[in-house]
C-alpha positions, 0 to 999 in steps of 0.5 A: 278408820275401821277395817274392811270385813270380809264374809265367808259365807258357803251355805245359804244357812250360813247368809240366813244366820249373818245378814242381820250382823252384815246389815248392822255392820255396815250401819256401823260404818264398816265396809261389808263384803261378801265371799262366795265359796260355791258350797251352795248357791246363794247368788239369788239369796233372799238374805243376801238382798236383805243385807243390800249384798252381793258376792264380791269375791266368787269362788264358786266356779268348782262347785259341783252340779252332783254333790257326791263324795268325790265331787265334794272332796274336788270342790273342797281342794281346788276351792282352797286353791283358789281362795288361797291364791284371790284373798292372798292378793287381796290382802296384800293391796292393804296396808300391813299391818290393817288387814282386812278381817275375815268372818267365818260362821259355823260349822261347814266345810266352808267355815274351816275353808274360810279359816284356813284360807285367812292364815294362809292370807295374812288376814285375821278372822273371827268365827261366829256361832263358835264354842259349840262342842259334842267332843266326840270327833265323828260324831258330827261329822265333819261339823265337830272338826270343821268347829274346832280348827276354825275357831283354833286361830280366831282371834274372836271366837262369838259364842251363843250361850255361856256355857259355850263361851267358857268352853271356847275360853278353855280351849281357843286362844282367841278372845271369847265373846257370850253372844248370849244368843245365836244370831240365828234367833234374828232370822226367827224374829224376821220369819215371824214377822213375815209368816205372820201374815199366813192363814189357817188356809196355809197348813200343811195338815187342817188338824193337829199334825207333827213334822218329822225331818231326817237327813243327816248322813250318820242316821241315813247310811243306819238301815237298821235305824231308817226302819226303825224310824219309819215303824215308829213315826207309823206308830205314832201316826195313827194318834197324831198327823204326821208331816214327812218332809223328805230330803231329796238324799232322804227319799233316795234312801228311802227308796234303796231301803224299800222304806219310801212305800210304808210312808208313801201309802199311810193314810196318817203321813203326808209326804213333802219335799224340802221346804224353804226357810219361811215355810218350814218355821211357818209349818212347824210353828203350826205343829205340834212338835218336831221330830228331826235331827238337825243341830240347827233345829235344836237352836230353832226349836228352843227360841220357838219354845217348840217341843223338839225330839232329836233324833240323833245320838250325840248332840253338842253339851252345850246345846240350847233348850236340852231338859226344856223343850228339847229331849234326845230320844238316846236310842229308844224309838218307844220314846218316838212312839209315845211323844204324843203324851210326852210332847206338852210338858215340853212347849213353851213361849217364844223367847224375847231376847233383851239384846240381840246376838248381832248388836254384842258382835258389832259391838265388839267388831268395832272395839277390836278393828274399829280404829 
């Protein structure tokens, strides 16, 4: 009899990245069920309908209408009380020694709330989209602790990449499973699939254009880099389109750092607010390169064979696309400025996986927990 598997899912990243895992779960024959930690609202999630899902365990009640620090720090305690107190009942309803399995994802403060939750439950877990590693504490921040510590008890740890897996192998005790890539390419195979469908009459921009996205804290809370970032997307914007897709914590900056103005009144950017998942994969894959500094992106980016130049300082060693189609701009807004004669040596094709991320985990959920 196979056991039953628990989803700890915070972000909606985070159901954007598992619903192919869950739906092929479920194909297998095991009993699927979702857990809600409140970090985001994802009760009306497109991916969570897409897995045929549904929140099964709430925990959402201390998620905080105005995400401040404070605000953060309440939710992440009183959450972990509560999830401490739900899943330690419900494990003790199985038998003892078939608990039910906890799968975490990630690098959120909900990936580390979920790992902790299932020790302090009896439960075991497994982490997904694990051995990814910058080694440098504070920089991601949280995201380097929340990945350590929630894959330092897994008993799986599923790994995108072959370099990431032998690092896991080096420093988890759990076993270490090459996904060879992230589950995260599914998601891009589904966007593609439905963004197909779109027209020349959907794009942001009717020429040639580049997106730029920031939102990371590490680069907002730098007014020195902020300036220096809106100097140079100005330079470079007067040689190719540039599309600022503004973070609602980004135009706040923006605003505070008398930034938002130079952007807002360039004739050569075009100002848009976060986007949802299909429009974003949508405009970029119409781009002609990215600017930004999300981790997720450089995933993205490399299955998308789109030229990415990432804008923050320390990025994970193991990370996709580094030399191919991504370059870490290490500081030097020149190499922003001048992307545009840089940009073409970085494209490539889409990447076709033989396999898929969501068939190597199933596969090993069901050797491990499937008797």
């Amino acid at each position: 009899m196979l056991r039953e598997l628990y989803f700890f899912i915070g972000t909606e990243a985070e159901i954007m990245k598992m619903f192919t895992v869950i739906r092929r779960a479920k194909e297998a024959g095991f009993v699927c069920k979702v857990v809600s930690s409140g970090q985001n609202d994802i009760k009306d999630s497109p991916f969570l309908a897409l897995c045929d899902s549904k929140i099964d365990v709430d925990l959402s009640m201390y998620r905080p209408i105005h995400k401040t620090g404070v605000n953060q720090i309440k939710w992440l305690l009183q959450t972990l009380r509560l999830g401490r107190r739900r899943m330690r009942k419900l494990a003790s309803e199985y038998p003892k020694d078939r608990p039910p399995v906890l799968v975490v994802h990630g690098d959120t403060s909900s990936t580390l709330m979920g790992a902790m939750i299932a020790r302090w439950a009896g439960m075991p877990h497994v982490h997904v989209e694990g051995g990814l590693r910058s080694y440098h504490w504070l920089n991601p921040f949280p995201e380097e602790i929340d990945r350590y510590f929630s894959s330092r008890k897994a008993e799986i740890v599923f790994c995108p990449s072959a370099e990431s897996a032998e690092a896991a192998r080096r420093s988890f005790r759990g076993e270490a499973v090459d996904t060879v890539y992230n589950t995260n390419i599914e998601t891009l195979q589904y966007a593609r699939r439905v963004n197909g469908r779109r027209g020349a009459s959907d794009r942001l921009y009717p020429g040639n254009y580049f997106v730029v996205a920031l939102h990371r804290q590490e680069n907002l809370i730098s007014r020195k880099f902020m300036a220096q970032a809106v100097h140079s997307i100005g330079v470079l914007a007067k040689k190719i389109h540039c599309v600022f897709i503004c973070h609602e914590q980004t135009r706040v900056i923006l605003k505070k750092y008398g930034l938002l103005e130079t952007l807002e009144n360039d004739p050569n950017i075009t100002m848009v607010p976060r986007m949802a998942y299909l429009d974003f994969i949508d405009a970029v894959d119409k781009a002609e390169f990215l600017a930004a500094d999300g981790a997720g992106n450089q995933q993205e980016m490399y299955y998308m064979g789109k030229p990415y130049l990432i804008l923050r300082g320390h990025f994970e060693k193991q990370g996709e696309g580094q030399g191919y189609n991504c370059v870490g701009y290490n500081g030097d807004f020149r190499l922003l400025e001048r992307f545009d004669q840089e940009y073409p040596k970085y494209r490539h094709s889409w990447i076709e996986p033989e396999t898929l991320p969501s068939e190597i985990i199933v596969k090993k959920l069901l050797e491990r927990y499937g008797t």
